[in-house]
C-alpha positions in Angstrom: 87.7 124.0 -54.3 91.8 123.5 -54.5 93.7 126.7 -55.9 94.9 124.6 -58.4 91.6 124.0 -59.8 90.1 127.5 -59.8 93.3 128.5 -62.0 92.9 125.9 -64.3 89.3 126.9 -64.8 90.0 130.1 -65.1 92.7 129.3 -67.6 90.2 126.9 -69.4 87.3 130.0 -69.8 90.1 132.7 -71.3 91.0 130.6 -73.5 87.4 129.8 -74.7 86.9 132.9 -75.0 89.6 133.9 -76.8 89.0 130.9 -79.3 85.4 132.0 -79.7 86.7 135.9 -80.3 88.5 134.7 -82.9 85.8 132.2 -84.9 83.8 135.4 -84.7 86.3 137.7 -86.5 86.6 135.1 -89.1 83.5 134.5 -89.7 82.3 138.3 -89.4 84.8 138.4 -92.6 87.8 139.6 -91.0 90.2 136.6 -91.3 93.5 138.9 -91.2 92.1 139.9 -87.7 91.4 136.7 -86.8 95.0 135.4 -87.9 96.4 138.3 -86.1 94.8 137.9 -83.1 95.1 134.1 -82.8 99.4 133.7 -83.2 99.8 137.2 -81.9 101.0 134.8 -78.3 102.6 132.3 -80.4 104.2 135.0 -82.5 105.1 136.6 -79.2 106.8 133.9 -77.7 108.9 133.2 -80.8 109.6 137.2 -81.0 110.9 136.6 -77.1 112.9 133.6 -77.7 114.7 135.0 -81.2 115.6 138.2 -79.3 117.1 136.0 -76.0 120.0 134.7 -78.4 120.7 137.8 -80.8 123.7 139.3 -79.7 122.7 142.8 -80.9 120.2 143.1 -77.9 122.4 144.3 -75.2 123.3 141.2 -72.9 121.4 142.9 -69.8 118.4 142.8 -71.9 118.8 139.3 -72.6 119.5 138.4 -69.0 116.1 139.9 -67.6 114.8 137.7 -69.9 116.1 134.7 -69.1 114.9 135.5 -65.5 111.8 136.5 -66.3 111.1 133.0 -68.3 112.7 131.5 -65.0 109.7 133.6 -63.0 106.7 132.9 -64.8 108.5 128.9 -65.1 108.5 129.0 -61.3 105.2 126.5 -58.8 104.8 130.2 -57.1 104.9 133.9 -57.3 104.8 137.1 -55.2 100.9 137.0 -55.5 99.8 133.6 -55.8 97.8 132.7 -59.0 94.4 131.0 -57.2 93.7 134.6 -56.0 91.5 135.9 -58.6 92.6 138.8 -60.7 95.6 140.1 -58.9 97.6 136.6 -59.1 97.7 136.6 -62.8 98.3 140.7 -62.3 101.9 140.5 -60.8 102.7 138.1 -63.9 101.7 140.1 -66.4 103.0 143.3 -64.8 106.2 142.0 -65.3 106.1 140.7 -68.9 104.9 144.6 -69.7 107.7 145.5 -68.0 110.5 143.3 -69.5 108.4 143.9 -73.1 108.4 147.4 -73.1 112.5 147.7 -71.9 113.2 145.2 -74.8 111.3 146.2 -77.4 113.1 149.2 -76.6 116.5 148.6 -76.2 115.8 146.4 -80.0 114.9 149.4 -81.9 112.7 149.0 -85.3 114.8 147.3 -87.6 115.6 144.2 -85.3 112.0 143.9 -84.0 111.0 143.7 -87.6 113.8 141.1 -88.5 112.2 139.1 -85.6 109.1 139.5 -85.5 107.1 136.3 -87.4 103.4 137.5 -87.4 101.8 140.2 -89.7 103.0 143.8 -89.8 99.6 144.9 -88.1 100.6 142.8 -84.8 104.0 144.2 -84.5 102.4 147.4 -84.9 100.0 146.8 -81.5 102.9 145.0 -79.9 105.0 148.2 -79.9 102.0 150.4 -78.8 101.2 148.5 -75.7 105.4 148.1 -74.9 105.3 152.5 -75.2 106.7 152.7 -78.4 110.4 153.4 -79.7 112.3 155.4 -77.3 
C-alpha cells in the first residue's frame, strides 16, 4: 500500500472519530461541548491567521509563523508522514511549539480579542500552550 494512501486513511479514521466524539457529546446533552470541540481547529486556525497580521504580536512571532504554515504547507517533512505515529509527531511538535511561544508573547487581552470560539476553548488552548508567562 502507497504512503500516500495509508495517510489518507489514517486522516479519514481521525476524523471519523472525531465526528462521532462529537454526535455523542451532543447527543449525551452536552451541546456546548460538542460546539467547542468541533470549531476548536477551525477556531484555531482563524486565532493563527488573525494573530499573523496584528502588528501588536512582536514581528518575530509573526515570522515563525509564517514559516511554520510554509512547513506543515510543504509535500515532505523531517519525518515523513506515511510512518505511523511519529510522521504526524514532528508536525505537531512544532505547532505546540510555535503555539505556546505565541500565545505567549500575545498575552490575555489580545488572545481574547482574537479568539472566535467560546471562552471555555480559549481556556484549554492556553493550558495546553503552558499558560501566560
Amino acid at each position: 500500500m502507497s504512503p500516500v494512501r495509508v495517510a489518507l486513511i489514517a486522516l479519514v479514521v481521525c476524523a471519523a472519530l472525531w465526528a462521532l466524539l462529537v454526535v455523542a457529546l451532543y447527543l449525551a446533552g452536552r451541546r456546548s461541548d460538542a460546539r467547542a470541540l468541533a470549531g476548536f481547529v477551525p477556531d484555531c486556525v482563524v486565532l493563527m491567521r488573525r494573530l499573523a497580521t496584528d502588528r501588536r504580536v512582536p514581528r518575530r512571532r509573526r515570522l515563525w509563523l509564517l514559516a511554520l504554515a510554509g512547513y506543515l504547507a510543504l509535500p515532505f517533512d523531517l519525518v515523513p508522514d506515511f510512518i505511523p505515529v511519529a510522521g504526524q509527531l514532528d508536525d505537531a511538535i512544532l505547532v505546540a511549539l510555535a503555539l505556546r511561544a505565541l500565545v505567549r508573547s500575545a498575552g490575555p487581552e489580545l488572545l481574547r480579542e482574537h479568539w472566535p470560539g467560546p471562552e471555555r476553548s480559549l481556556d484549554v488552548l492556553t493550558r495546553l500552550a503552558g499558560g501566560y508567562g
